[in-house]
C-alpha positions as CSV (number, residue, x, y, z in Angstrom):
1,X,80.8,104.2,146.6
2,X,83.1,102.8,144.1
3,X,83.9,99.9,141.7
4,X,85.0,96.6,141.3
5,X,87.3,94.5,139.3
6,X,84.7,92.3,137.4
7,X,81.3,93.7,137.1
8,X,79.0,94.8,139.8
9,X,76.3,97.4,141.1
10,X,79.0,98.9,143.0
11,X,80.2,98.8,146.3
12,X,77.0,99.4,148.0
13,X,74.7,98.8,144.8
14,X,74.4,102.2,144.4
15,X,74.6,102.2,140.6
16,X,71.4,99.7,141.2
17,X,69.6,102.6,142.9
18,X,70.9,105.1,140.2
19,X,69.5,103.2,137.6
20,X,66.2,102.2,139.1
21,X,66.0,106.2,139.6
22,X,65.9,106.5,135.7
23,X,63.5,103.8,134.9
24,X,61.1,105.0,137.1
25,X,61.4,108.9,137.0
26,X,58.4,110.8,135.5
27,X,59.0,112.2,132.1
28,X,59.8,115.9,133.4
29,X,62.4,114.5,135.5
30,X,64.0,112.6,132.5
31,X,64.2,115.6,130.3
32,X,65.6,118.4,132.9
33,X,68.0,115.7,133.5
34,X,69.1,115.1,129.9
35,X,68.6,119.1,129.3
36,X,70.6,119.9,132.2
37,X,73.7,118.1,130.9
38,X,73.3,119.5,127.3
39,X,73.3,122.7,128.8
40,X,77.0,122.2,129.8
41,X,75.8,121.3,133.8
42,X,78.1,118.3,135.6
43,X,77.0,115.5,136.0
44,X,76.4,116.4,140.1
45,X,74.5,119.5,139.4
46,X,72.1,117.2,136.6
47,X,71.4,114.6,139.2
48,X,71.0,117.7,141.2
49,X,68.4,119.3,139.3
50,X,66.9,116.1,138.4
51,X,66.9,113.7,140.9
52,X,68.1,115.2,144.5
53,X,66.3,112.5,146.8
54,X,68.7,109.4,144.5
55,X,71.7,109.1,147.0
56,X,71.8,112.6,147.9
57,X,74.4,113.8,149.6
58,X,76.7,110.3,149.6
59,X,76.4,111.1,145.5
60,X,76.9,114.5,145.7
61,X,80.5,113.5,147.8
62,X,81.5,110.8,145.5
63,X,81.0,112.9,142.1
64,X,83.5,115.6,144.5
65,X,85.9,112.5,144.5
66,X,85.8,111.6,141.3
67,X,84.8,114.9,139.2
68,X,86.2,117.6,141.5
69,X,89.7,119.9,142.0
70,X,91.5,117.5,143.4
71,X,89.7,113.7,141.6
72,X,91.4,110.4,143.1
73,X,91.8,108.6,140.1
74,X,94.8,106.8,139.4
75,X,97.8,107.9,137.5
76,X,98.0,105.4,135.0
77,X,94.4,106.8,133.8
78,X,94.5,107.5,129.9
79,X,92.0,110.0,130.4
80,X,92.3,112.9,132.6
81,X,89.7,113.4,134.9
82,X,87.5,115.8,133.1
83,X,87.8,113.7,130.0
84,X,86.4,111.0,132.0
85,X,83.6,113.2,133.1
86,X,82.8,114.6,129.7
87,X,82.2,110.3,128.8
88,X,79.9,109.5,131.7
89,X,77.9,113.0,131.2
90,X,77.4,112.0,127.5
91,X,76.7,108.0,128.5
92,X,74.4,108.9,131.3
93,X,72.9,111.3,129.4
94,X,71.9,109.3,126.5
95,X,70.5,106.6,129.5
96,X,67.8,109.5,130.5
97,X,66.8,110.0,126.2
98,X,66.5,106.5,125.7
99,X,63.8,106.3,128.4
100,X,62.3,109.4,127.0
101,X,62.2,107.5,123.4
102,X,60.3,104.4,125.0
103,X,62.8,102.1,126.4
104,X,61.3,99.9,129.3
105,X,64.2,99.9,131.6
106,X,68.0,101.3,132.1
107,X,70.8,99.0,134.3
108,X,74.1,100.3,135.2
109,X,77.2,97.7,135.7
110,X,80.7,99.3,136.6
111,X,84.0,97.8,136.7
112,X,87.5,99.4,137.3
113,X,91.0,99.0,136.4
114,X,90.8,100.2,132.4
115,X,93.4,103.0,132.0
116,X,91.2,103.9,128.9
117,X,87.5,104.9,130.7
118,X,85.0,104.4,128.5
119,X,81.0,103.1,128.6
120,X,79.1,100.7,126.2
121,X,75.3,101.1,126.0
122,X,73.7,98.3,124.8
123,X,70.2,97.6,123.5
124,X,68.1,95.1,120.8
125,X,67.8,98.3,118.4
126,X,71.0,99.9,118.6
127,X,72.4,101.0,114.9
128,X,75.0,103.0,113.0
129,X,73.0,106.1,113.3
130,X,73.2,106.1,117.0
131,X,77.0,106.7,116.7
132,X,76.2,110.2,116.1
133,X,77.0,113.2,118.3
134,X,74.9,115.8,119.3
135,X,75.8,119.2,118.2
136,X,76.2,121.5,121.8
137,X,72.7,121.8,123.8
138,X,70.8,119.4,121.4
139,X,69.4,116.6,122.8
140,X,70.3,113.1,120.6
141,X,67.1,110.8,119.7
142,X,68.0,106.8,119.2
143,X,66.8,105.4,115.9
144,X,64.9,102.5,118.0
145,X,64.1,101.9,121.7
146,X,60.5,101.2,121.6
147,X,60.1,98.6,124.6
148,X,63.9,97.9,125.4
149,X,65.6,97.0,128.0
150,X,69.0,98.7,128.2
151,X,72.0,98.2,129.7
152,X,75.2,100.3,130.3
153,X,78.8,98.8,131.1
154,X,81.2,101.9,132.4
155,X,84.9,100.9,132.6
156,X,87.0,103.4,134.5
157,X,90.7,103.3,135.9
158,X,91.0,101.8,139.7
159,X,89.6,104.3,142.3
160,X,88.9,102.5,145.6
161,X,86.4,100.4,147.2
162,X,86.5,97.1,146.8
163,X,85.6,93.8,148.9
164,X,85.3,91.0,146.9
165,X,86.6,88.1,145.3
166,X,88.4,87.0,147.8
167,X,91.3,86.1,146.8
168,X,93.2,88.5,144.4
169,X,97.1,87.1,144.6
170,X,99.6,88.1,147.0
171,X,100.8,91.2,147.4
172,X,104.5,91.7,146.8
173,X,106.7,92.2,149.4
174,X,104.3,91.2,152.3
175,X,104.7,88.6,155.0
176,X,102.4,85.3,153.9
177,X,100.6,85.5,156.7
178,X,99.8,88.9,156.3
179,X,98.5,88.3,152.9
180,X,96.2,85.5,154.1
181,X,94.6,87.5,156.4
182,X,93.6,89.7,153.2
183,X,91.0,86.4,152.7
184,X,89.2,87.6,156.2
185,X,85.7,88.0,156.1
186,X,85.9,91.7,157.1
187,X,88.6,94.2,157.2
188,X,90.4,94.3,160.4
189,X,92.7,97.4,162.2
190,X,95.6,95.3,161.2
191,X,94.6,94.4,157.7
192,X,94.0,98.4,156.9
193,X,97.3,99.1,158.5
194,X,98.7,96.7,156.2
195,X,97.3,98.3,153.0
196,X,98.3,102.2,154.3
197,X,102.0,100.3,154.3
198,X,102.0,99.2,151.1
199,X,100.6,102.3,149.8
200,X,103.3,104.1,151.4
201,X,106.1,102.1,150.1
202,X,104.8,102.7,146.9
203,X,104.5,105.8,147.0
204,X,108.3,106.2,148.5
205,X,109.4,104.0,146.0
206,X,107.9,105.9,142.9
207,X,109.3,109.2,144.4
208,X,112.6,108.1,145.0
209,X,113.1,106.7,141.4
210,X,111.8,110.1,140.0
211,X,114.3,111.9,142.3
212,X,117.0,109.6,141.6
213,X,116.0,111.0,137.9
214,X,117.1,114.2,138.7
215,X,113.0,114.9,139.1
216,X,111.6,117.5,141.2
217,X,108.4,115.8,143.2
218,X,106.4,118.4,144.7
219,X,105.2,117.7,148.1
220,X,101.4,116.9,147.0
221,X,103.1,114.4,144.7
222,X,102.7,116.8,141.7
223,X,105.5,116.4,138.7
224,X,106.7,118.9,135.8
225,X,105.4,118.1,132.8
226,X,107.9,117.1,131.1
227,X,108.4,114.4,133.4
228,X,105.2,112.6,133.1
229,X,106.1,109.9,130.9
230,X,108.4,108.8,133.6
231,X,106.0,108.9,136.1
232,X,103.6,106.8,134.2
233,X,106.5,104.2,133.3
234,X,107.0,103.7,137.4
235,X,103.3,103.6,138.3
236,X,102.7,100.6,135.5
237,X,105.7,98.7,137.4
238,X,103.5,98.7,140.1
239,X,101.4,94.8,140.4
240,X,98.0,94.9,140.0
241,X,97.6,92.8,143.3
242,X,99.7,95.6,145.5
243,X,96.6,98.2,144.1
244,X,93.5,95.4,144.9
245,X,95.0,94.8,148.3
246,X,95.2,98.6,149.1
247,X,91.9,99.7,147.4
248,X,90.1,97.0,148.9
249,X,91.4,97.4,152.4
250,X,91.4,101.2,152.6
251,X,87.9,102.7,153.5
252,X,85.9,102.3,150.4
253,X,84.9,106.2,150.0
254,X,88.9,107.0,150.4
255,X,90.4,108.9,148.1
256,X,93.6,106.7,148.4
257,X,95.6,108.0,145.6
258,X,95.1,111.6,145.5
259,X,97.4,114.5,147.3
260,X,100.1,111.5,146.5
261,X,102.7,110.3,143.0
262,X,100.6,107.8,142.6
263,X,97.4,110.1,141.9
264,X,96.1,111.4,138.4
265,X,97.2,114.7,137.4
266,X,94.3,117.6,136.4
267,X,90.6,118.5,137.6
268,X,87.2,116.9,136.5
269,X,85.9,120.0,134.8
270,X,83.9,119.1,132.2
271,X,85.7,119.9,128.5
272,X,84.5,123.0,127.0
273,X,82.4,122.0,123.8
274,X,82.7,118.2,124.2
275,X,85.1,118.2,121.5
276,X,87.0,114.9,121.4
277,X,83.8,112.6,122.7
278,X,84.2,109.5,120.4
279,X,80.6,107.5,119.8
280,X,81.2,103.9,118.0
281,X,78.9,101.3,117.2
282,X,79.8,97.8,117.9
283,X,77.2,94.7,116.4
284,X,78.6,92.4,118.8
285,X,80.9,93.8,121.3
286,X,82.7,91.1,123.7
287,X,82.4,92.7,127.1
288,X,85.9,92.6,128.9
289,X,86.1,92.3,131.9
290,X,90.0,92.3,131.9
291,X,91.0,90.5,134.7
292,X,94.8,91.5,136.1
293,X,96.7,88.2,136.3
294,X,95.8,86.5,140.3
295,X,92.3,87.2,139.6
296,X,89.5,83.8,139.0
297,X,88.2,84.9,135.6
298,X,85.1,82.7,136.8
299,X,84.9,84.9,140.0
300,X,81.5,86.5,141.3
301,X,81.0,90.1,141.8
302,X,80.3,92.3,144.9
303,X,77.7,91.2,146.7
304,X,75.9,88.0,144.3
305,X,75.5,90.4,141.6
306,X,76.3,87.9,138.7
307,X,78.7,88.2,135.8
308,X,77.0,89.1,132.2
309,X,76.8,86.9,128.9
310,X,80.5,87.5,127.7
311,X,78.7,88.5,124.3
312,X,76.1,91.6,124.8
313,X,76.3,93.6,121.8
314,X,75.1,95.5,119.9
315,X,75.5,99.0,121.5
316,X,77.6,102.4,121.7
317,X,81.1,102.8,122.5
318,X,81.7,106.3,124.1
319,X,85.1,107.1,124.7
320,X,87.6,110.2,124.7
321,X,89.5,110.2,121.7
């Protein structure tokens, strides 16, 4: 379960499923969902509570991945990992009241590669007032949804799982041949090897230049604090098509960046009173999706889900300040 550059359901259409969950859950369902995260619950426990027979257990392991001790993001992420959990708890939160204030329908598009995670809801009657933040435990009420149909767009930094477009550039540093073979219509033995290689010499490269600093790198790829903005320097050296070749390869529910340099420092503990949450309203907000250089900006997403209208506004910003 994971993103794609551009926009999609996800991998395996999974934020399809999650959304199709909330449109058609009863109205008891809705509210111990929405209750549950106000109440300080994360967002596994919620869906828990709410919705147990949506994904289940494959959910349950990919909120571990993404939300857990030890989250896979990676380490260019502007956001730790429990910022970025705070920001989808609010945003999916907020998906459950909109239903309970008479929307017609909730969809869910994700794509990857933002540093800065953030999600934009959009809907016909979005307004200023729906900007506001909830004090703790309160549940927020939209100024209009009678009859809409709503949409959420959540950008987050890369994480694994990809398979399409097709072509995303040539890795650096690899043989041509074995970079055409990254066109295949499957992933091959060979192809996966390939990717674990060029995940490992990045990783070796990162950590020599940190030790060739005079920086201690501890063996889970952990970095004193005071060296982070070092760190962070090296990681943005690395080409965006070196990362799509290796988190499209990999197995797509592989954690390929955690335990390692290249891996986002922190836990996905939710923030203890919400305070930073940012909610912005946008009349006309251009949707990105910003495409790394070697990607088609006409190119299709995962699996015939199509790209939006470029112009989808207006909606809600939620981001961590």
């Amino acid at each position: 379960m994971g993103a794609n550059v551009g926009w999609s359901f996800g991998t395996s259409r999974e934020y399809e499923a999650i959304a199709r969950g909330l449109t058609d859950a009863r109205e008891e369902d809705l509210v111990a969902f929405a209750d549950a995260i106000r109440a300080g619950k994360s967002l596994a426990e919620a869906h828990q509570i709410a919705f147990s027979s949506v994904l289940g257990p494959v959910y349950r392991r990919v909120t571990e991945n993404w939300f857990g001790e030890r989250p896979m993001w990676f380490g260019n992420s502007e956001l730790t990992p429990g910022q970025i959990h705070e920001v989808i708890r609010e945003s999916r939160a907020r998906l459950a009241e909109l239903l309970l204030a008479g929307a017609k329908s909730v969809s869910i598009y994700i794509g990857c590669g933002h540093p800065r995670a953030r999600t934009l809801i959009t809907w016909d009657g979005a307004c200023a007032a729906d900007a506001r933040l909830t004090p703790d435990g309160a549940r927020w009420t939209p100024a209009a949804a009678q009859g809409q149909d709503v949409t959420m767009w959540v950008m987050v930094p890369f994480n694994t799982g990809y398979r399409r477009p097709d072509d995303y550039g040539q890795p650096t540093g690899m043989p041509a041949a074995a970079a055409a073979r990254s066109t295949a219509a499957d992933p091959t033995e060979q192809v996966e090897a390939l990717a674990r290689q060029l995940l490992s010499r990045h990783v070796g490269s990162v950590t020599d230049r940190l030790r060739s600093a005079g920086v201690v790198v501890d063996p889970d790829g952990t970095v004193p604090a005071q060296h982070e903005p070092l760190r962070r320097d090296l990681l943005n050296t690395i080409p965006v098509s070196d990362l799509l070749y290796i988190t499209r390869w990999l197995p797509r529910d592989e954690a390929v960046f955690r335990g390692t340099v290249l891996g986002l420092r922190g836990d996905g503990i939710p923030q203890p009173g919400r305070q930073g949450l940012r909610a912005v309203f946008d009349r006309a907000v251009l949707t990105p999706p910003v495409l790394p250089p070697g990607v088609p900006a006409d190119m299709a997403a995962v699996r015939g889900v199509p790209l939006p209208p470029r112009r989808v506004g207006p909606g809600i910003v939620i981001t961590w300040m």
